[in-house]
N, C-alpha and C positions, 0 to 999 in steps of 0.2 A: 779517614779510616774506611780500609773498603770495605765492602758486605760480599760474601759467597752465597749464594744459593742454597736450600739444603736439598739433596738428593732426596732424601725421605717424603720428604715435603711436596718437592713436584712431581713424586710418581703417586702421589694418594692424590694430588689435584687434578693430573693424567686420568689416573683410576673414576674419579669422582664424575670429572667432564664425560669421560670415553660411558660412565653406567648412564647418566643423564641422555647424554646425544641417543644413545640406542633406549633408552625410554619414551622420549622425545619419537624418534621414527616410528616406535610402533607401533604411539597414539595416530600419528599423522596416517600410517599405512591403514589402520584400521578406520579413521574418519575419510580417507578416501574411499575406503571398499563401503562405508555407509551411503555415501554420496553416491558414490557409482550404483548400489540396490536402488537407493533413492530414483532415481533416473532410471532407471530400469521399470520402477513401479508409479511412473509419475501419471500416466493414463487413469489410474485409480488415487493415487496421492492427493492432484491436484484438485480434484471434486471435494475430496475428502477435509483438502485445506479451505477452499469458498464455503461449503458448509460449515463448518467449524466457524468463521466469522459473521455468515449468516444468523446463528445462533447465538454467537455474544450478542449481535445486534439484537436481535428477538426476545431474548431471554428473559428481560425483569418483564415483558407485561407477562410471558409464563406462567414465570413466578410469580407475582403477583394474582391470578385467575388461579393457580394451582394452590396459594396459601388460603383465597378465600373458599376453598371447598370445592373445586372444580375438579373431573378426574383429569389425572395427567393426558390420558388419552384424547380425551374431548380440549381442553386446555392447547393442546398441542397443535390437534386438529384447528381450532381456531385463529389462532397466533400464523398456522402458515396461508393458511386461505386469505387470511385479512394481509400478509403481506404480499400476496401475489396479487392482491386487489388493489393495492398503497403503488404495487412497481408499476403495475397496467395502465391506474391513473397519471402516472407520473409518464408516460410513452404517452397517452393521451393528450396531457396536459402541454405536450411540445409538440405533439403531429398536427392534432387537429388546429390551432393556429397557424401552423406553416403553412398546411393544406388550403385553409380557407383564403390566404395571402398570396397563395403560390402564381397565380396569375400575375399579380401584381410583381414578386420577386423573379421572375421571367423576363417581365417588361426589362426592368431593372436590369438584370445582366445583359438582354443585349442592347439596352443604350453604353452600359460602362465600357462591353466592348466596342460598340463603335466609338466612344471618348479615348478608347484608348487606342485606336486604329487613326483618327483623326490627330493625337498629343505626339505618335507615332511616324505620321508624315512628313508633320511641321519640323520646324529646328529645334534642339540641333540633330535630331535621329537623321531626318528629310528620308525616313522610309516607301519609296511609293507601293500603291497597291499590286504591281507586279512583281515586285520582290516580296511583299505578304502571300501573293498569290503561289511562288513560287518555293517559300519555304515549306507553305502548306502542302505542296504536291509533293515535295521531297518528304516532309514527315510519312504522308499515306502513303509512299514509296517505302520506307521502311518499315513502318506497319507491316505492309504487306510480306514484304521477305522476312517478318519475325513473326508469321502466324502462327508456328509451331509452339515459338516461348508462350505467344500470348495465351495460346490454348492450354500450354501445360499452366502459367501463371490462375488461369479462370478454374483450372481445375484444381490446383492450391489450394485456390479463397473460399473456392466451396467447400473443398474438406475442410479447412479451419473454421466455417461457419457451422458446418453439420459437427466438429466437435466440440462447439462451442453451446450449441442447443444438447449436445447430451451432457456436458459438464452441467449447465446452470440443471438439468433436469435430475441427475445423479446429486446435484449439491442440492435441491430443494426438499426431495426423499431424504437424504443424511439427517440434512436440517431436523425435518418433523421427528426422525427417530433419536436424533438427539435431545430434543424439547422433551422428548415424552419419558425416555428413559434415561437423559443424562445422569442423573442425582443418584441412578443407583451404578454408574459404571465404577467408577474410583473405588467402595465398598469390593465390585465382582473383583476387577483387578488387584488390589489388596491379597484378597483368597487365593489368587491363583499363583502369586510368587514368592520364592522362599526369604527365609531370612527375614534381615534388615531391607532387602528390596522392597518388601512387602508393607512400608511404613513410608520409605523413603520417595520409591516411585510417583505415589498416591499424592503424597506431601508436594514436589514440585510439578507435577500433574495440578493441583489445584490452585498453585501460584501463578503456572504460565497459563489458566482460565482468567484468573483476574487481570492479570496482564495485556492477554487479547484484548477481555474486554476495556480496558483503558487505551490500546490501541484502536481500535474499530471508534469509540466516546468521541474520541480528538481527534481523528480523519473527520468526522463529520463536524463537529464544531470548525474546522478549519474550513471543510467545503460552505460549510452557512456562511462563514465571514467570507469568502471569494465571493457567493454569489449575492449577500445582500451591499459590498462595496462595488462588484461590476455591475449589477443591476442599479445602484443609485446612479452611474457613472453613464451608462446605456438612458438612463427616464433625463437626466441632466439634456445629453447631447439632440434627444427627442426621435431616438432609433427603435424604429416597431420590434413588434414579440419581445418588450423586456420580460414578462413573466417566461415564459419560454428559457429562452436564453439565459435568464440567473436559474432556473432548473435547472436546466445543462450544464453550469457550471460548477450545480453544486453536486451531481452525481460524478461529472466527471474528475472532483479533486478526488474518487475511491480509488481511480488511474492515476499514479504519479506522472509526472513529464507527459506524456501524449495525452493522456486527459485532458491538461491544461491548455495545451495547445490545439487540438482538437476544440476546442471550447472555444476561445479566443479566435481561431480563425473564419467559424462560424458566424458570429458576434462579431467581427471587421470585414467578412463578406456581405453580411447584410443590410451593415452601415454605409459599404459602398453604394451596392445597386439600391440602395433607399436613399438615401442622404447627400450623396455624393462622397468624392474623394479627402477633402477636407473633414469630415464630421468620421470617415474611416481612417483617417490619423489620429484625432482625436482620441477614440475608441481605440486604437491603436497601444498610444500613450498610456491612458489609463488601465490598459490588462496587463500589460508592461509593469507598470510603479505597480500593481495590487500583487504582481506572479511575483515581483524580486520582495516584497512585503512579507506575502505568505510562505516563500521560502526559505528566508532567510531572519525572520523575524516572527512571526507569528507562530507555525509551522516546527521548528524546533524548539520555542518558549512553553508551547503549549504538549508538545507529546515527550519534552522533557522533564515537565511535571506529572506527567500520568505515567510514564514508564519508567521513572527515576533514571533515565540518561540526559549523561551533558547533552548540548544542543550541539557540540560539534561531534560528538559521536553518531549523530542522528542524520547529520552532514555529508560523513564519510560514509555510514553504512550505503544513504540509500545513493551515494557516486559509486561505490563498489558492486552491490547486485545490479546496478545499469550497467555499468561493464561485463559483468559478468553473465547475467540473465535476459537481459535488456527489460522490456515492459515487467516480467513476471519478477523480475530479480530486484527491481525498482518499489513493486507492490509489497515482496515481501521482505524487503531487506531490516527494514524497523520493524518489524516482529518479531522476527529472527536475530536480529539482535538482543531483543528484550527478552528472548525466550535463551539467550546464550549468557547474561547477565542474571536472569533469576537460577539458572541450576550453578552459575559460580556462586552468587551469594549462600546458597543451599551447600556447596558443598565447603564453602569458608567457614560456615557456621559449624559442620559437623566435623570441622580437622582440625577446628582453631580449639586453642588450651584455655580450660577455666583462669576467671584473674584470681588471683592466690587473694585469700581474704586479709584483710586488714588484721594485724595482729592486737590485742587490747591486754594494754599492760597492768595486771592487778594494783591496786593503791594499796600502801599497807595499811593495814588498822593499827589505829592510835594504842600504846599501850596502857592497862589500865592498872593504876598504881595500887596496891592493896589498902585497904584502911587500917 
C-alpha cells in the first residue's frame, strides 16, 4: 500500500525548519558580534579574567579573616600581600638553587656538547669537525642576513613581556578589590537591572563563582600530583634541584600544554648535563607516563568531578581552544566550558515544566448501617 505525503504537513515542517534556522542564525550572529567585542576589549578582559581566578584561589582565607572580625579592607590587604609573598618565595625557591648550581650546570652543558660533537663524528654520522665548523658559519651567515626579523622578533618578546608585567600587575589590583568588595557586587548588580534579569543574572553569576572556584581547586590538585610523582621520579634517578624542578612543575600545570613541556624539558636538560644521557632518558620516560597519566587519567577524573563535566568533554574542550586560542585558549577552554554548562543548566531549570503531581484517589468510607 503506498503512502503520499501530505502537502499540509511538509509546508508547516518547511515553515517550522525555515522559523528555527533563522533563530538559530541570529543567536550565532549575535554570539559572533559578542566574541568579536570580546576581542576588541581583551587588553582589559584578560587582567580581568587572571584576577578573577586569582581570587577564587585567595578567597576562603578572606573569608575566613573577614568572618572572624577582620575589616574587609584590612582582610583583603592581607590576603594579597601574603600572596605576592607566597609567589616571590616560590621564584626564590627555584632561582636561588639554580644560581647557586649554575657553575656546575655550565660545566655540564658544555661537556654534553662536546659528547655530543664527539657521538657526532664516530659512526654512523662520521660527522667531521669541518663540516660542524662549516654548518656553524652558514647558520651565522643567516643570522646575519635576518638581522632585521631578528630585531623585529626581540622587539615582539619584549612587548609581550612589558604586557605581561602590566596584566599580572592590573590582575593583582582587580584581585584586592575583588577580595575586599566582592560579596557586595551580585546585591549592586541585582539593583541595577530590570525585571527577572535582576534575579537571574545574580543567580548564575554565583554559580559560574563556585564553578571557577572548583576549577582553579583541581588545576592545583593535579599540578601537586605532577610535581610530587615527577619529583619522586627526579630523587629515584639522583637528578639535583629536585625541590626546584617539582616547583616548576607544579606552577607550570596552571599552563596547559606548554607548562608541561616547559617543565619537563627543564627536568631532562638537567638530568643530561648532571647525570648524563642515560639517567636524561630515564627522566625522559618518567614525565612521559606521569603527562599521558595526568592527562588522560587523572586530569579529566578529577575536574570532572568538580565541574560536573564528562572527562571526555573536558578532552575535547581543552583540543578545541588549542586550536583555536593556542596557550590562552588551552588555559581557558575548561572554564569556559563549565561556565557554558552552568547557564544551560540554569536556563533548563527555568523552561523546563513542573511534574504534574501524583493524583491520590479518595477511599470510600464504609457505609454505616442504621440501628
Amino acid at each position: 500500500m503506498s503512502v503520499t505525503l501530505s502537502s499540509t504537513k511538509s509546508r508547516a515542517a518547511l515553515r517550522a525548519s525555515a522559523r528555527v534556522s533563522g533563530e538559530l542564525l541570529l543567536v550565532l550572529v549575535m554570539a559572533s558580534v559578542a566574541v568579536w567585542m570580546l576581542g576588541r576589549m581583551w587588553s582589559v578582559v584578560w587582567p580581568l579574567i587572571v584576577g578573577l581566578l586569582l581570587t577564587t584561589l585567595t578567597w576562603p582565607t578572606a573569608r575566613y579573616l573577614r568572618r572572624h572580625g577582620w575589616p574587609p579592607a584590612l582582610a583583603a590587604a592581607v590576603v594579597t600581600v601574603s600572596f605576592l609573598l607566597v609567589a616571590g618565595g616560590v621564584v626564590a625557591l627555584i632561582a636561588v638553587p639554580v644560581a647557586s648550581q649554575s657553575g656546575e650546570l655550565t660545566d655540564g652543558v658544555v661537556e654534553g656538547i662536546q659528547r655530543l660533537r664527539e657521538w657526532a663524528a664516530g659512526p654512523p654520522l662520521n660527522i667531521g669537525d669541518d663540516q660542524i665548523t662549516g654548518a656553524f658559519d652558514s647558520g651565522m651567515a643567516r643570522i646575519q642576513d635576518s638581522v632585521g626579523s631578528l630585531v623585529t622578533t626581540v622587539v615582539t618578546g619584549v612587548s609581550t613581556v612589558v604586557n605581561g608585567v602590566v596584566t599580572a600587575v592590573l590582575a593583582v589590583f582587580l584581585m584586592f578589590f575583588m577580595l575586599k568588595d566582592g560579596p557586595r557586587f551580585l546585591p549592586w548588580l541585582g539593583r541595577q537591572l530590570p525585571g527577572r534579569l535582576a534575579t537571574d543574572i545574580p543567580a548564575v553569576a554565583a554559580r559560574g563563582w563556585a564553578t571557577l572556584g572548583e576549577f582553579v581547586r583541581s588545576q592545583a590538585y593535579v599540578g601537586l600530583l605532577d610535581a610530587v610523582l615527577i619529583g619522586i621520579g627526579l630523587w629515584i634517578v639522583g637528578v639535583p634541584l629536585v625541590l626546584p624542578l617539582a616547583v616548576l612543575t607544579f606552577v607550570s600545570a596552571f599552563v596547559p600544554v606548554v607548562g608541561a613541556l616547559f617543565a619537563g624539558f627543564v627536568a631532562v636538560l638537567i638530568a643530561l648535563v648532571s647525570n648524563g644521557p642515560t639517567d636524561a632518558l630515564i627522566v625522559l620516560a618518567v614525565i612521559i607516563v606521569v603527562q599521558q597519566l595526568e592527562g588522560n587519567v587523572f586530569q579529566p577524573m578529577i575536574q570532572s568531578r568538580g565541574l560536573g563535566l564528562h572527562a571526555a568533554v573536558i578532552l575535547m574542550a581543552v583540543t578545541l581552544g588549542g586550536s583555536l586560542a593556542g596557550i590562552v585558549g588551552s588555559l581557558l577552554a575548561v572554564p569556559a566550558a563549565a561556565m557554558v554548562a552552568v547557564v544551560w543548566n540554569y536556563l533548563r531549570e527555568q523552561l523546563s515544566e513542573p511534574l504534574p503531581e501524583p493524583e491520590t484517589h479518595a477511599q470510600p468510607s464504609a457505609a454505616v448501617s442504621p440501628s
